[in-house]
C-alpha positions in Angstrom: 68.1 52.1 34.3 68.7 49.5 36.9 72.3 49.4 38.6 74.7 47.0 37.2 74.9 44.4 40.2 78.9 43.1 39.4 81.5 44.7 40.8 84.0 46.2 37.2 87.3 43.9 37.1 90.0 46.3 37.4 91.0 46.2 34.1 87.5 47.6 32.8 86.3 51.1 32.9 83.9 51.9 35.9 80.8 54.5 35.2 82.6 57.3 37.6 79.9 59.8 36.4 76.5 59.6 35.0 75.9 58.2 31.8 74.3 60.7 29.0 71.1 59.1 27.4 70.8 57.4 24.4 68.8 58.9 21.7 66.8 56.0 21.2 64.5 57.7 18.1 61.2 55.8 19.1 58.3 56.5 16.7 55.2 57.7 18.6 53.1 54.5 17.1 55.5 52.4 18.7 54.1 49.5 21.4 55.4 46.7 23.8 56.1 43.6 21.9 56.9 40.0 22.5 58.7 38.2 25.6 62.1 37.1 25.2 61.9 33.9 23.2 64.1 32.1 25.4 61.7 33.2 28.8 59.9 29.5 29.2 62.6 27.8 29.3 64.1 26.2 32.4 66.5 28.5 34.7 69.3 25.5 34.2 69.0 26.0 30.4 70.1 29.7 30.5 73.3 28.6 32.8 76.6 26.9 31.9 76.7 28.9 28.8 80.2 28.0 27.8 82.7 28.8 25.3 83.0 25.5 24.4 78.6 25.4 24.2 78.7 28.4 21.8 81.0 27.0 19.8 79.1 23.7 19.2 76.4 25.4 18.2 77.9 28.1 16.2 79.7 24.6 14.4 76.2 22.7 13.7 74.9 25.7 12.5 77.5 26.3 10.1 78.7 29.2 11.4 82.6 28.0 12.3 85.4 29.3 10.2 84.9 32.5 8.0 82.1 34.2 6.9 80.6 33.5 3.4 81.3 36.9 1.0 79.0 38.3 -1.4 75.7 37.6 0.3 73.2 39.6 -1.1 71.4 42.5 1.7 68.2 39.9 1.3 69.9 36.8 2.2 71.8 38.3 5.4 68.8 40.6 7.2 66.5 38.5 9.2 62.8 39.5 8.0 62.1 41.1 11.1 64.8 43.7 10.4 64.8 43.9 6.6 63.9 46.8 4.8 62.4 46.9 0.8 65.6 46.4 -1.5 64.5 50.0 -2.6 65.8 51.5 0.4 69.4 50.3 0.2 70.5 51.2 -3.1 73.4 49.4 -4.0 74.2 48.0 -0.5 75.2 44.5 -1.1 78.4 43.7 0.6 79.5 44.2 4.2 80.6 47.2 4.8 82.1 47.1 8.5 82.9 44.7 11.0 83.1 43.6 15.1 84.1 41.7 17.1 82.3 39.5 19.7 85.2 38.7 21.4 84.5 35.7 24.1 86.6 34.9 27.5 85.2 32.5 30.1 85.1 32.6 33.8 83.6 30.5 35.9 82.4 28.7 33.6 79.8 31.2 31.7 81.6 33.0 28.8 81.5 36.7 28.7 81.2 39.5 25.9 83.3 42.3 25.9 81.2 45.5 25.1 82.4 49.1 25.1 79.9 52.2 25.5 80.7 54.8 22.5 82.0 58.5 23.0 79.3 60.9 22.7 81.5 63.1 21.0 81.1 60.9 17.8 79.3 61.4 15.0 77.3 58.5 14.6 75.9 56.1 17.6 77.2 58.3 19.8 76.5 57.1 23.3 75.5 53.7 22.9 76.6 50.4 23.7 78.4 48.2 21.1 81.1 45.7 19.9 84.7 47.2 19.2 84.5 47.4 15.5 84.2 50.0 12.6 84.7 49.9 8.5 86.3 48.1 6.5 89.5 49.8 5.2 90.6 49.2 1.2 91.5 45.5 0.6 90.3 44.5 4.1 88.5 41.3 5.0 85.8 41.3 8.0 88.0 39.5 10.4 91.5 41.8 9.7 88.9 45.1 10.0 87.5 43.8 13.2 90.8 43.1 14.6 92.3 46.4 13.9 89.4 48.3 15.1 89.3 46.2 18.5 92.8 47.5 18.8 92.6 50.7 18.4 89.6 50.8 20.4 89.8 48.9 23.2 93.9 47.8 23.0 92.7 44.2 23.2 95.9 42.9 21.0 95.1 41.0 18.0 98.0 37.8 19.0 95.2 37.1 22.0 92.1 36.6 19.7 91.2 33.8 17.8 88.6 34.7 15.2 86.5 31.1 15.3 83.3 32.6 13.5 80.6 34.4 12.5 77.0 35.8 13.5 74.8 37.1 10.5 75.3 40.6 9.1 72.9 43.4 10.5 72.0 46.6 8.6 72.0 49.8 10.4 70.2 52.9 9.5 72.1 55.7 11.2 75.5 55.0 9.1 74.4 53.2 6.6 76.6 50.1 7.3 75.7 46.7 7.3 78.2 44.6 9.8 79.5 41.6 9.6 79.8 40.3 13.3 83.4 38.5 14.1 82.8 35.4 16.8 86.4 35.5 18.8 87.9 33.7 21.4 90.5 34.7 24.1 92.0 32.4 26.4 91.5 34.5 29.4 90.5 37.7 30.3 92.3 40.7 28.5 94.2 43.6 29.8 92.3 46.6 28.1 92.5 50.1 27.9 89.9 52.9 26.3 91.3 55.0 23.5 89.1 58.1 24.8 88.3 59.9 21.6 86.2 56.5 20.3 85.4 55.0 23.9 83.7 56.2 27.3 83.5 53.0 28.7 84.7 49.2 28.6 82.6 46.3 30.3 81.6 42.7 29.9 78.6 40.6 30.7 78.3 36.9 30.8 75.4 35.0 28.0 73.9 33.9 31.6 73.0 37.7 32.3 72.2 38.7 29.0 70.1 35.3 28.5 68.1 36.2 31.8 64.4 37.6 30.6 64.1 40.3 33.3 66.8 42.4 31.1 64.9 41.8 27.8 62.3 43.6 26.1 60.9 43.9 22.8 59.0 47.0 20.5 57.3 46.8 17.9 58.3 50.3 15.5 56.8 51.2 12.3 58.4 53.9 10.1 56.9 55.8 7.6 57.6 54.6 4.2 59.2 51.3 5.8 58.1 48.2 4.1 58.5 45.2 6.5 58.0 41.5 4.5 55.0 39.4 6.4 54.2 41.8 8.8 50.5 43.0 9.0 50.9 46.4 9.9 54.5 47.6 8.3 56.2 47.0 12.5 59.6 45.4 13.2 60.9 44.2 16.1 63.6 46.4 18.3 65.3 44.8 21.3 66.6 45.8 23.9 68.6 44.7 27.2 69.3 46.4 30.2 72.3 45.2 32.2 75.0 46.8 33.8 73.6 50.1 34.1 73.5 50.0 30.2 70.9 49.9 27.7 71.8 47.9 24.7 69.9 48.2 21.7 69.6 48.4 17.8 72.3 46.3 16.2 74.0 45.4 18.4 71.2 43.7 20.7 70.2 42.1 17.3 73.6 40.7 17.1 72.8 39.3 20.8 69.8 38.4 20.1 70.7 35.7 17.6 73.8 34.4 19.2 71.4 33.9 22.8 68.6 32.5 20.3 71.2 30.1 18.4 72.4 28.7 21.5 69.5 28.2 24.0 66.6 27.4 21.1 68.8 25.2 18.9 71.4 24.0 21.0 
């Protein structure tokens, strides 16, 4: 992995000792996909990603205010990502949440990531969102929140939830999460709750937008049926920034919110 090239704010955790690799389960038929989508486009496009630009487009889109509830698994998973309704048995409503939570500096807002403990049992080691399941009775937004507390100690009177990002399914827990769009007026004071979190960090759209950190694969899993695609593949993304690798659902969750506001903004 490449060096991050930012120097951490104070109030986020620095990498002070190497980072364990992922377990990134490749198949062995995997192969190099597509270019970012956003890679033709003019260097000025991919800067002055705002707040206030995000939120535009997240409003035209209809994706201000709260999520819809009781979307079916086939009307939230992009095609690219589905799987055949046979494999999720009875998985129709969201079953954990996170929280994109957005600050702005210099003009560019910035994502608040946190890299997982490794001594968890699921996604250990990898980059995500603060977030985790839903508790009894709890919306998307109040499960988000809480989790984003406890996490991170980002406190909930400093986030305005504003909207939402569609739901991706994961196969490693089983959860399919509903992605919270916050604000925060500036940025938070934050502190890693070290049984749940190695690391906290935050990268702007701008660096996450640029096509030298993207890549694509194309996987195909046994016994995976994947809608319109010739030979059973799906797409898995990846970025590389910060000295961290960001992949699975969580770069699917970038990947819409970079492809909402830079192809139809």
């Amino acid at each position: 992995m490449r060096p991050g090239g930012r120097v951490p704010h104070p109030n986020v955790a620095p990498m002070d000792r190497p980072v364990p690799p992922q377990v990134i389960p490749r198949p062995p038929t995997w192969r190099p996909g597509e270019p970012a989508p956003w890679g033709d486009l003019d260097e000025r496009t991919r800067h002055g990603l705002s707040v206030e630009r995000i939120l535009g487009v997240l409003d035209r889109q209809g994706q201000l205010g709260a999520a819809p509830t009781g979307l079916a698994t086939g009307q939230v998973l992009d095609p690219a990502v589905a799987l055949d309704e046979r494999a999720l048995p009875g998985l129709r409503q969201v079953s954990s949440a996170v929280l994109a939570a957005l600050f702005e500096e210099a003009g560019e807002a910035r994502l608040i990531f946190t890299r997982r403990s490794t001594a968890l049992r699921s996604h250990r080691g990898e980059v995500s969102f603060p977030g985790g399941r839903l508790d009894p009775g709890e919306g998307p937004v109040e499960a988000a929140l809480r989790e984003a507390e406890e996490e991170i100690g980002l406190d909930s009177a400093l986030v305005t939830p504003v909207g939402w990002i569609h739901p991706v399914f994961t196969l490693a827990s089983g959860s399919l999460i509903m992605p919270v769009v916050a604000t925060l007026e500036t940025r938070p004071h934050l502190r890693a709750s070290p049984a749940e979190v190695e690391r906290i960090f935050d990268v702007s759209l701008r660096e996450l937008a640029d096509p030298a950190v993207f890549h694509e694969e194309r996987w195909r899993i046994e016994g995976r049926e994947i809608p319109d695609s010739a030979d059973n593949s799906f797409a898995v993304w990846f970025f590389e920034v910060k000295g961290e690798m960001i992949w699975g659902a969580t770069a699917r969750m970038i990947h819409e919110l970079l492809s909402l506001v830079l192809l139809l903004g």
